[in-house]
C-alpha positions in Angstrom: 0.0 0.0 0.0 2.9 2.5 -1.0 4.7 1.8 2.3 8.1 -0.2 2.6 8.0 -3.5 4.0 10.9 -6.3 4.9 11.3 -9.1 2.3 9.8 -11.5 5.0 6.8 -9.2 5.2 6.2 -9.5 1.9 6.4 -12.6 1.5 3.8 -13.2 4.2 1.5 -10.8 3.0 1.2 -12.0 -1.0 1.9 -16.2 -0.3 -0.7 -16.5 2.2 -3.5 -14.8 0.3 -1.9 -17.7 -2.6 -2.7 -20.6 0.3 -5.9 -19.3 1.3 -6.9 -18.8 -2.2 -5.9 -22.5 -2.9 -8.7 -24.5 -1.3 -9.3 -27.9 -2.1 -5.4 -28.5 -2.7 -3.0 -30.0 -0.7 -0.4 -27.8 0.8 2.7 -28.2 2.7 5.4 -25.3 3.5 8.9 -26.0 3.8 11.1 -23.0 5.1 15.2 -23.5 4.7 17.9 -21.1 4.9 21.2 -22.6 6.5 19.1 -25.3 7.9 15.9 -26.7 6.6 12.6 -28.8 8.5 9.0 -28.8 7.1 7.1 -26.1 8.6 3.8 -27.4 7.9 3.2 -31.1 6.3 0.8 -31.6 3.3 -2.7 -30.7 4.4 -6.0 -29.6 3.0 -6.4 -27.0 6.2 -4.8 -24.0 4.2 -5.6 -21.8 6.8 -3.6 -23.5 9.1 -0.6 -23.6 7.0 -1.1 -19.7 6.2 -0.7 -19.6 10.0 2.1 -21.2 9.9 3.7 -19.2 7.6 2.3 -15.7 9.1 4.5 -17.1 12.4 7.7 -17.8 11.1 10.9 -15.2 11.9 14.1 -14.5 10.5 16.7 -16.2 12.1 14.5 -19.4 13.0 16.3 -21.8 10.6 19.6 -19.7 10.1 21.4 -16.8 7.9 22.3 -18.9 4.8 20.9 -20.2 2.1 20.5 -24.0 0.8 17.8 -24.2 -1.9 19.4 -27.3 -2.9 18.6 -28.9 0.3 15.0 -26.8 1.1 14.1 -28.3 -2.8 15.1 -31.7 -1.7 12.9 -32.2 1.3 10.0 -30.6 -0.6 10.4 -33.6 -3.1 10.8 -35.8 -0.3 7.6 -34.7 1.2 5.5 -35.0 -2.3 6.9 -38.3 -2.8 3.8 -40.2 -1.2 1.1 -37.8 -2.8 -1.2 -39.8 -5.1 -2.2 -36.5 -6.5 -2.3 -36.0 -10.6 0.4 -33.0 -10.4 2.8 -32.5 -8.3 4.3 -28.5 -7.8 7.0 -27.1 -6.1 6.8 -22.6 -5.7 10.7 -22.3 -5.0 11.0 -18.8 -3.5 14.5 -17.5 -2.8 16.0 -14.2 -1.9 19.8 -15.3 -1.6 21.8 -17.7 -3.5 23.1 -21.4 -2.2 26.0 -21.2 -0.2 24.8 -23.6 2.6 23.9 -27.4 2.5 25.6 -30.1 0.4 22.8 -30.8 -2.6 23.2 -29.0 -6.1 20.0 -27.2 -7.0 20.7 -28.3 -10.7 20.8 -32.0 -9.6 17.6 -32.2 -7.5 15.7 -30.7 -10.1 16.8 -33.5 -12.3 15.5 -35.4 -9.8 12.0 -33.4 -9.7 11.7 -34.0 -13.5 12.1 -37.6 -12.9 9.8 -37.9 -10.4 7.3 -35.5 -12.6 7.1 -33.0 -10.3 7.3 -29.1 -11.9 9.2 -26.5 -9.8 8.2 -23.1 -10.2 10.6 -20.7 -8.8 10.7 -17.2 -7.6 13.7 -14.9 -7.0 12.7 -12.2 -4.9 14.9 -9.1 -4.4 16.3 -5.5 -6.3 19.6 -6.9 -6.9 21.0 -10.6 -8.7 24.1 -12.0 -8.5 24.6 -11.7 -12.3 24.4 -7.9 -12.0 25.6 -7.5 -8.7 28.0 -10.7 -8.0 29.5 -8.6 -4.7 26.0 -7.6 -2.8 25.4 -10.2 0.1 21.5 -9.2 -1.0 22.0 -10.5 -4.3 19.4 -13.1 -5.3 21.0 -15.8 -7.4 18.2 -15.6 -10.4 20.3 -17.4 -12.9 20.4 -21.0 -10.6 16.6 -20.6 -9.9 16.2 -20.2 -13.8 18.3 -23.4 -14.5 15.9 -25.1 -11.7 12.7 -24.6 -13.0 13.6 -25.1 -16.5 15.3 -28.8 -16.1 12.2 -29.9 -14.4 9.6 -28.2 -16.4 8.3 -25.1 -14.6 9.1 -21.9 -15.2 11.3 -19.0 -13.4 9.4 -15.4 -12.3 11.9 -12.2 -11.2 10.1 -10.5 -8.2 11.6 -6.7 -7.5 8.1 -5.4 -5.9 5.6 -6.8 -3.7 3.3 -6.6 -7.4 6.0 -8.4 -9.0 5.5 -11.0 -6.3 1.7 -10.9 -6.6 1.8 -11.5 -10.1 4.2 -14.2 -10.0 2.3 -15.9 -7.6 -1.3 -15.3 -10.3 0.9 -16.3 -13.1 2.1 -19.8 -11.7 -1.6 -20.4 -10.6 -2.8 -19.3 -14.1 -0.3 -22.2 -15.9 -1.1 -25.2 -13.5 -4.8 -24.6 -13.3 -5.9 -26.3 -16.3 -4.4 -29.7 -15.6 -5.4 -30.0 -11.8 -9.2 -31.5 -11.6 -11.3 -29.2 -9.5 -12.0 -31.1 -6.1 -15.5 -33.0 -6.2 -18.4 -31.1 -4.3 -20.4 -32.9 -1.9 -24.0 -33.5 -3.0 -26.3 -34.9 -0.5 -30.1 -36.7 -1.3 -32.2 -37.2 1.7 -33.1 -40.8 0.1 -34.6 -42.1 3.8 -37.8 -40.5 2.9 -38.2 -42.8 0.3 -37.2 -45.5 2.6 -39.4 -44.3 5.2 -42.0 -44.1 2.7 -41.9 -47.5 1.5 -42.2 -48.7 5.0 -45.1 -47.1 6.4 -46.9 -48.3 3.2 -45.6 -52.1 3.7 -46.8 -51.6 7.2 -50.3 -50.6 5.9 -50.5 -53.3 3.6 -49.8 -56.1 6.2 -52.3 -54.3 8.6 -55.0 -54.3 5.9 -54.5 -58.3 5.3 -54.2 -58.9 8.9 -57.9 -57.3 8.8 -58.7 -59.0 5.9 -58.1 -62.4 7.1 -59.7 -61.9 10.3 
């Protein structure tokens, strides 16, 4: 709203209104920086994991970056998922210099397993441009990512870069994930009920009858 916010900030504000807008998926949230744990674990409560995400702080996990690693045990948890398609939303403001797992090499991994890794590099400066900034964001690793397993790479300066980025990678897996089946219910005991009374009557009549 025209005001600066943190990165973090940011990143709370526009990626919960994507969970909460994402009902009827399953969602899990993986956080990594020098170490990396699964923050939330696949679930259809996407409130609850936007809570999740709304409480995490800098610091909680570490001042470094391994997106090779934080990539790995997202795989790791989509591994069981009997769902049709698989996606991984890769957001990274730093470059990997923590953990012992090549980016480049788990996504080969992601594009065996047929899971699509969408990533986002969020921040003003990139290590191409800007090798000697420790705010650099290392765009050109997220690129190689997302295109060896199949998604596709989104450059985030502003919170409506973000925001679109987030719309855009909605907008390319929505037409192969089946919407959720809605709930219909009949009230089929009236019939039931129905049919009972009327047995009921019958036998009453020929106990009459025979009488």
């Amino acid at each position: 709203d025209g005001s600066s916010v943190s990165r973090l900030e940011l990143v709370k504000h526009v990626a919960t209104d994507l969970i909460r807008r994402r009902e009827g998926d399953r969602i899990g949230l993986v956080i990594f920086a020098e170490k990396t744990y699964a923050a939330s674990p696949l679930s259809f409560d996407t409130h609850a994991v936007a809570q999740t995400l709304n409480e995490m702080e800098i610091g909680l996990v570490g001042r470094s970056t391994a997106i090779g690693e934080g990539l790995g045990l997202s795989l790791k948890r989509l591994l069981s998922s009997p769902a049709p398609t698989r996606i991984v939303i890769l957001l990274s403001d730093g470059s990997n210099n923590s953990g012992s797992s090549e980016p480049a090499a788990v996504a080969e991994l992601a594009k065996k397993l047929g899971i699509k890794v969408y990533t986002i590099g969020l921040g003003l400066e990139d290590t191409a441009s800007s090798p000697e900034s420790r705010d650099a964001v290392d765009y050109v690793t997220l690129q190689r990512v997302a295109e060896i397993s199949g998604g596709a790479a989104f450059r985030a300066k502003s919170s409506a870069d973000l925001d679109q980025a987030m719309h855009s990678i909605e907008g390319l897996v929505a037409g192969s994930i089946a919407t959720p089946p809605t709930i219909i219910f009949h009230e089929f005991w009236l019939y039931l009920a129905a049919a009972s009374l009327a047995a009921c009557a019958i036998a009453m009549l020929g106990l009459r009858t025979s009488k």
